[in-house]
ZAKELUM-748698 format. One record per residue (C-alpha): residue number from 0; chain; x, y negated, z. Coordinates in Angstrom, 1 decimal, always signed. Each point is the difference from the previous one (the first is absolute). Example, Ala and Ser with C-alpha at 12.3 -4.5 7.8 and 13.67 -1.06 7.14 Angstrom:
2
<pt num="0" cadena="A" u="+12.3" v="+4.5" w="+7.8"/>
<pt num="1" cadena="A" u="+1.4" v="-3.4" w="-0.7"/>
//
This chain:
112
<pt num="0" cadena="A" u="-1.5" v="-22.7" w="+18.4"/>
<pt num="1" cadena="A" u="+1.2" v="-1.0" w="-3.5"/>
<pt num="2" cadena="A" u="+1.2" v="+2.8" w="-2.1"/>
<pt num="3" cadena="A" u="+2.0" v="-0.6" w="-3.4"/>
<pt num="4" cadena="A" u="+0.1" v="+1.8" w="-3.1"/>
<pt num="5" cadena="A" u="+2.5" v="-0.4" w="-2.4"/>
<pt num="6" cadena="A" u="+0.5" v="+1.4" w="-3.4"/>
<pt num="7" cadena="A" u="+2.2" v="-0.2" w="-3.2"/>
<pt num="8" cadena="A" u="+3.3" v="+0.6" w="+0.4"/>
<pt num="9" cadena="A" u="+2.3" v="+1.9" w="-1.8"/>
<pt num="10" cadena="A" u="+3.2" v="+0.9" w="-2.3"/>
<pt num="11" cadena="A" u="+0.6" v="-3.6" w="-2.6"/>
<pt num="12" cadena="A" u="+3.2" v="-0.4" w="-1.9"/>
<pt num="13" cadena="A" u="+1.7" v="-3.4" w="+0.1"/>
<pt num="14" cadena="A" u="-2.0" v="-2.8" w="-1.4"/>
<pt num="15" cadena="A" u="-3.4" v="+1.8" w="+0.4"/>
<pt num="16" cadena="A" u="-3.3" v="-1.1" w="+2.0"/>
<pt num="17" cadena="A" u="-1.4" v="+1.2" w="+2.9"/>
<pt num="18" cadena="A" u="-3.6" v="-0.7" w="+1.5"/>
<pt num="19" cadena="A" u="-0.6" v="+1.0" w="+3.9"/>
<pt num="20" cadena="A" u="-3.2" v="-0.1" w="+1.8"/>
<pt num="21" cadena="A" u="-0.9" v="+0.0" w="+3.7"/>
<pt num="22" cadena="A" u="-3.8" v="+0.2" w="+0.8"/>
<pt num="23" cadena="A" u="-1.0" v="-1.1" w="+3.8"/>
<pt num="24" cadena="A" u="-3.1" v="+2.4" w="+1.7"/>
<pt num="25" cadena="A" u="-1.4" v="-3.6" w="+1.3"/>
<pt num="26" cadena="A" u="+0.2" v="-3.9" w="-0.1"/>
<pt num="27" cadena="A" u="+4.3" v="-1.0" w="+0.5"/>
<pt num="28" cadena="A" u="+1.4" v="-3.5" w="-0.5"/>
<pt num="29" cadena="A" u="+3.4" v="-0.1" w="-0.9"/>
<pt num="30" cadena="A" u="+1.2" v="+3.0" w="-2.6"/>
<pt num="31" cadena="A" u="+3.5" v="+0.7" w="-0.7"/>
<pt num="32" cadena="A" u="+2.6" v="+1.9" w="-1.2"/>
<pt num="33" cadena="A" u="+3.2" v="+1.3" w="+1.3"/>
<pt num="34" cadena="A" u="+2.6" v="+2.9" w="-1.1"/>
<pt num="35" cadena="A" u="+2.8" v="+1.7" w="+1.3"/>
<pt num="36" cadena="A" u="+3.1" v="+1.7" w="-1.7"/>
<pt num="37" cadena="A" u="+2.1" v="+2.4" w="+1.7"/>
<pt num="38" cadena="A" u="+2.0" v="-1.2" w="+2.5"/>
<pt num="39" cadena="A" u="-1.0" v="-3.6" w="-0.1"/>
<pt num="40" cadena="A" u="-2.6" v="-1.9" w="+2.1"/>
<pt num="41" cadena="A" u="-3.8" v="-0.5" w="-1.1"/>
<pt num="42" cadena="A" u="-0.1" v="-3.1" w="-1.9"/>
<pt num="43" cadena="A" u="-3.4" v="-1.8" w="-1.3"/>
<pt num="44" cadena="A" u="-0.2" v="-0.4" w="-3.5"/>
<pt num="45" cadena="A" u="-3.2" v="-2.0" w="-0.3"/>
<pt num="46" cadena="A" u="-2.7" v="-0.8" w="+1.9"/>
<pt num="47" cadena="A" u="-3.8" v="-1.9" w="-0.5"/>
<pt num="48" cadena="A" u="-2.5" v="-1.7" w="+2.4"/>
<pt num="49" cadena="A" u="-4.0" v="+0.4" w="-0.4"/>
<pt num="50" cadena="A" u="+0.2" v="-3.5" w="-1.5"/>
<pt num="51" cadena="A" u="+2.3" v="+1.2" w="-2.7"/>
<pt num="52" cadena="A" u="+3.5" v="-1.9" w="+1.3"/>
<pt num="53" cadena="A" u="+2.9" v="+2.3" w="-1.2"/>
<pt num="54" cadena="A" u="+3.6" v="+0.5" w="+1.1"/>
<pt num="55" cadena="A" u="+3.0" v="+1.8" w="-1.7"/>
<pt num="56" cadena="A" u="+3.3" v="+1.3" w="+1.4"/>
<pt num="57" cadena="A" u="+2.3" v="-1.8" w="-2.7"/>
<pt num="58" cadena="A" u="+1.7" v="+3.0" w="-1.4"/>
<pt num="59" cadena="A" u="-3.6" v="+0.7" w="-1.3"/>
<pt num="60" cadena="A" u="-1.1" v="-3.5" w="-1.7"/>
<pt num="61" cadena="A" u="-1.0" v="+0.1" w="-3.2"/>
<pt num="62" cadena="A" u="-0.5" v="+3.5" w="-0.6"/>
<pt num="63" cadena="A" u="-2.4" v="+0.9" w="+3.1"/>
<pt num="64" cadena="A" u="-3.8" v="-1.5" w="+0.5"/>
<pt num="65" cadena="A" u="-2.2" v="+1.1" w="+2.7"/>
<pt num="66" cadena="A" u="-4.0" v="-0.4" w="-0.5"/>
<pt num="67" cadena="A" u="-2.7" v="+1.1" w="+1.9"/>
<pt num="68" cadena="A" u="-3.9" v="+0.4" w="-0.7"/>
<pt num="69" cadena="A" u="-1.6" v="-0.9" w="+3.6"/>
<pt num="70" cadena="A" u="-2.8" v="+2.1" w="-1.1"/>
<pt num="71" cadena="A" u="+1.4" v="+2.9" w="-0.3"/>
<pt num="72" cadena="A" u="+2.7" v="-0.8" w="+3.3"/>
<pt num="73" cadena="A" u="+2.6" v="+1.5" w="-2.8"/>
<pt num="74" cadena="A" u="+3.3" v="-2.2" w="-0.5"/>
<pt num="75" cadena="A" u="+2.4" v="+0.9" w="-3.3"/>
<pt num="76" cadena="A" u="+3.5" v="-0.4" w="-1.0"/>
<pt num="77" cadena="A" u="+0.7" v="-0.2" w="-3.2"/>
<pt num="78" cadena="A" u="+3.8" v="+1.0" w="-0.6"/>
<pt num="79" cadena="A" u="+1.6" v="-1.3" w="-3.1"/>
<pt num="80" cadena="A" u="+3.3" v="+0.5" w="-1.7"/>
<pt num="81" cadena="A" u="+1.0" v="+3.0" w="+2.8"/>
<pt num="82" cadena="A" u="+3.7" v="-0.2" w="+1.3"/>
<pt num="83" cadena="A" u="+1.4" v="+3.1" w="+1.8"/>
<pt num="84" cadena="A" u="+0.8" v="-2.2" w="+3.0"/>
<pt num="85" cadena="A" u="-3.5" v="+0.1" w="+0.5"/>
<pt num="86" cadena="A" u="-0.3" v="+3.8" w="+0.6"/>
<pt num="87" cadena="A" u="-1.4" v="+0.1" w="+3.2"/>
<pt num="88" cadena="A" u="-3.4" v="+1.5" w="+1.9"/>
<pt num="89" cadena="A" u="-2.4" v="-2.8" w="+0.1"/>
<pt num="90" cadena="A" u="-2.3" v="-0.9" w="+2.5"/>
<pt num="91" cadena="A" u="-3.3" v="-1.7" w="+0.0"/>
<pt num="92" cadena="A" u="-0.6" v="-1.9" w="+3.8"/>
<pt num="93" cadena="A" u="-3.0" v="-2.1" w="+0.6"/>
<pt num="94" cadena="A" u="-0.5" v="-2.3" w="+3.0"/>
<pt num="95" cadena="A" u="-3.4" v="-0.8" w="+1.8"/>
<pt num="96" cadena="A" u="-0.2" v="-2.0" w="+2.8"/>
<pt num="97" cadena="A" u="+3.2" v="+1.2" w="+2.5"/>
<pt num="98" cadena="A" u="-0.2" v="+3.4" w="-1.9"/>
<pt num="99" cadena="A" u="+2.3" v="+1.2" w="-2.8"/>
<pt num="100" cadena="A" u="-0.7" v="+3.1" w="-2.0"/>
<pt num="101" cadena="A" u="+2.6" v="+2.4" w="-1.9"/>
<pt num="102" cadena="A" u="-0.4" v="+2.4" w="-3.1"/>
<pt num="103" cadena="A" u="+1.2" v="+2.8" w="-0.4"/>
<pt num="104" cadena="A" u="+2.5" v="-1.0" w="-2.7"/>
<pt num="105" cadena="A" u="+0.9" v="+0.8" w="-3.9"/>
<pt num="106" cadena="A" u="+3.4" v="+0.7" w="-1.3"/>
<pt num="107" cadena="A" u="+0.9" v="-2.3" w="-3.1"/>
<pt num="108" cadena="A" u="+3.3" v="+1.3" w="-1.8"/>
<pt num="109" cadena="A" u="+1.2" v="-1.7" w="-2.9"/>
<pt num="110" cadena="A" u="+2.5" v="+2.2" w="-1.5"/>
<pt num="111" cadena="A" u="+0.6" v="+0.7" w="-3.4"/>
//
């Protein structure tokens, strides 16, 4: 069992930055993260393997970047130039092997 930590969230205003953290309890391959806003579906936002190969959801592209230090099984997201379309809890997941993991989730609200 895998569990995730996440941290960092909070109140921005439009055009602001953002920096979430999830922290694994062991060893986890793939790291990611996804958000929901109310009354929509859980979308991923970005995601990156152990090797460091990254994917973005478009709306994202440009102003998100995902990193990870394998050393300390943490992933970030750095969240740049804040729009309030991205208000949403966020959710750090983390694969190993056939297993996937869930935080607990952060609320981001960009509001000014």
């Amino acid at each position: 069992q895998v569990q995730l930590v996440e941290s960092g969230g909070g109140l921005v205003q439009p055009g602001g930055s953002l920096r979430l953290s999830c922290t694994a309890s062991g060893s986890i391959e793939s790291l990611g993260w996804y958000r929901q806003a109310p009354g929509k579906q859980r979308e991923l936002v970005a995601q990156i393997t152990s090797g460091g190969t990254t994917d973005y959801a478009d709306s994202v592209k440009g102003r998100f970047t995902i990193s990870r230090d394998n050393a300390k099984n943490t992933a970030y997201l750095q969240m740049n130039n804040l729009k309030p379309e991205d208000t949403a809890v966020y959710y750090c997941s983390g694969r190993r092997s056939i297993y996937e993991y869930w935080g607990q989730g952060t609320q981001v609200t960009v509001s000014s």
